[in-house]
C-alpha positions as CSV (number, residue, x, y, z in Angstrom):
1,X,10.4,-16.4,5.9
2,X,12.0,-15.1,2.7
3,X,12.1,-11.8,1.9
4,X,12.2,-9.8,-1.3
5,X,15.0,-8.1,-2.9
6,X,12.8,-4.9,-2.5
7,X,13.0,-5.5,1.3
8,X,16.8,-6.4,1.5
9,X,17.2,-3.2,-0.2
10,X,15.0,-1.2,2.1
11,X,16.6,-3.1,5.4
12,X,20.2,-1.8,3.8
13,X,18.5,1.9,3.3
14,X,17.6,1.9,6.6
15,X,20.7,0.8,8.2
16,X,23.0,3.4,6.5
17,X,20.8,6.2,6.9
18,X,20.0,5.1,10.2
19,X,23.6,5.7,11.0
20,X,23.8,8.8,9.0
21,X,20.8,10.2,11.0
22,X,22.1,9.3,14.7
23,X,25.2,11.0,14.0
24,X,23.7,13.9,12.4
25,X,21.6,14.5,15.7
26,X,24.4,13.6,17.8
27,X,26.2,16.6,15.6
28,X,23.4,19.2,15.9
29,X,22.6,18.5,20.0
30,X,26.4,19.2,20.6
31,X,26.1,22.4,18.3
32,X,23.3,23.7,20.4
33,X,25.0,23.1,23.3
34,X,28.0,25.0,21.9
35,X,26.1,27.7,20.1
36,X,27.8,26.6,16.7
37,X,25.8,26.4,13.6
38,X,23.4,23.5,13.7
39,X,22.2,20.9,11.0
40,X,18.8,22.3,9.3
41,X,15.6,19.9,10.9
42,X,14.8,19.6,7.2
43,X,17.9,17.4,6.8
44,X,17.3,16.1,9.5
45,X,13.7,15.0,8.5
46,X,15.3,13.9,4.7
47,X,17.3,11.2,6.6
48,X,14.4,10.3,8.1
49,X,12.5,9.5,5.7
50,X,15.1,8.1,3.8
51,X,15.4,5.2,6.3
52,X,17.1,6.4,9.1
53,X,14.5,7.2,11.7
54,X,15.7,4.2,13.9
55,X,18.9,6.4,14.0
56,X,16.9,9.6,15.3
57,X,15.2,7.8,17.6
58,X,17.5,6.3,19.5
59,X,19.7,9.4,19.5
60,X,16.6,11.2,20.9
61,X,16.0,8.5,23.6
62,X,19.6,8.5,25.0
63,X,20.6,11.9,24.1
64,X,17.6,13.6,24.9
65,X,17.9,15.7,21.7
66,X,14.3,17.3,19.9
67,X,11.7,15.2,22.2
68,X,9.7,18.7,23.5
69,X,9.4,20.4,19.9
70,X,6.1,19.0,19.2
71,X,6.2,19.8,15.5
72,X,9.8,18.3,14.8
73,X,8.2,15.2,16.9
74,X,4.7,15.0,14.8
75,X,6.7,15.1,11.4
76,X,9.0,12.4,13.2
77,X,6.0,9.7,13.7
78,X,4.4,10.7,10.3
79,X,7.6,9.9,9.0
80,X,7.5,6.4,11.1
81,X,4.0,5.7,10.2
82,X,4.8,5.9,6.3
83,X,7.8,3.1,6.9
84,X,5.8,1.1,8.9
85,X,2.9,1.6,5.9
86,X,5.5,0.6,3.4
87,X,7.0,-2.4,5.3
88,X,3.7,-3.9,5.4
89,X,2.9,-3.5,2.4
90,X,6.1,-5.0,1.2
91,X,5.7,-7.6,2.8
92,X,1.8,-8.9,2.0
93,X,2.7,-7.6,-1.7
94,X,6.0,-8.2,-2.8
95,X,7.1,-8.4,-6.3
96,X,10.2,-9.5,-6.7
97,X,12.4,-7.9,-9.2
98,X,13.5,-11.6,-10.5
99,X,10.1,-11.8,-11.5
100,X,9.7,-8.8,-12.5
101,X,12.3,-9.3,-15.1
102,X,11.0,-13.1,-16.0
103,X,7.8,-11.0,-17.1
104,X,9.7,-9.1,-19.8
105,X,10.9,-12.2,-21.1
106,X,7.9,-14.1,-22.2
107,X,7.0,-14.0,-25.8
108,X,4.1,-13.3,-26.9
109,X,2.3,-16.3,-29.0
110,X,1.2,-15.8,-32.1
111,X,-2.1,-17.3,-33.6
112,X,-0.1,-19.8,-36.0
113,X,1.8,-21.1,-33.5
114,X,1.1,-24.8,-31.9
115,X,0.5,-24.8,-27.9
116,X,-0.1,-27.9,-26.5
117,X,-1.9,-26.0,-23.2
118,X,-4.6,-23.8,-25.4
């Protein structure tokens, strides 16, 4: 299968933020734990949506961390559902940025000029 460019760079989105959000609830279940300050669920949610839920939700499966607040958990699997929306739609319509740029580069013809496919 061959994959876009788009999609490697969504794939590499979702691994660093991915690891950026398992740490960051790692982070807040120990500050709750200690009564410190704890990271914002808005942040929390931005790395989300930035590619990272994998991240969250395996930090909420071993850690236990956020699974009974219902409304961090329903804007959790909206934010799932809109990846999964996008990876499928990257993958039965992907436009490759190589052809993208192959586009720009065609010349237009002009009326005087000979074409031997006309």
């Amino acid at each position: 299968m061959v994959f876009s460019v788009e999609l490697k760079i969504y794939a590499g989105f979702i691994t660093v933020f991915s690891f950026i959000s398992f740490f960051a609830m790692i982070r807040d279940k120990k500050a709750a734990q200690s009564d410190r300050r704890r990271t914002p669920e808005y942040l929390l949610h931005c790395y989300e949506a930035l590619g990272g839920y994998p991240g969250s939700l395996l930090a909420q499966c071993i850690y236990r961390h956020k699974i009974r607040k219902c409304s961090y958990q329903m804007i959790f699997w909206i934010i799932v559902i809109m990846h999964i929306v996008l990876i499928i739609i990257g993958c039965y319509f992907p436009i490759s940025i190589k052809l993208r740029s192959n586009l720009n580069q065609v010349e237009p013809t002009t009326p005087n000029s000979t074409n031997i496919f006309q």
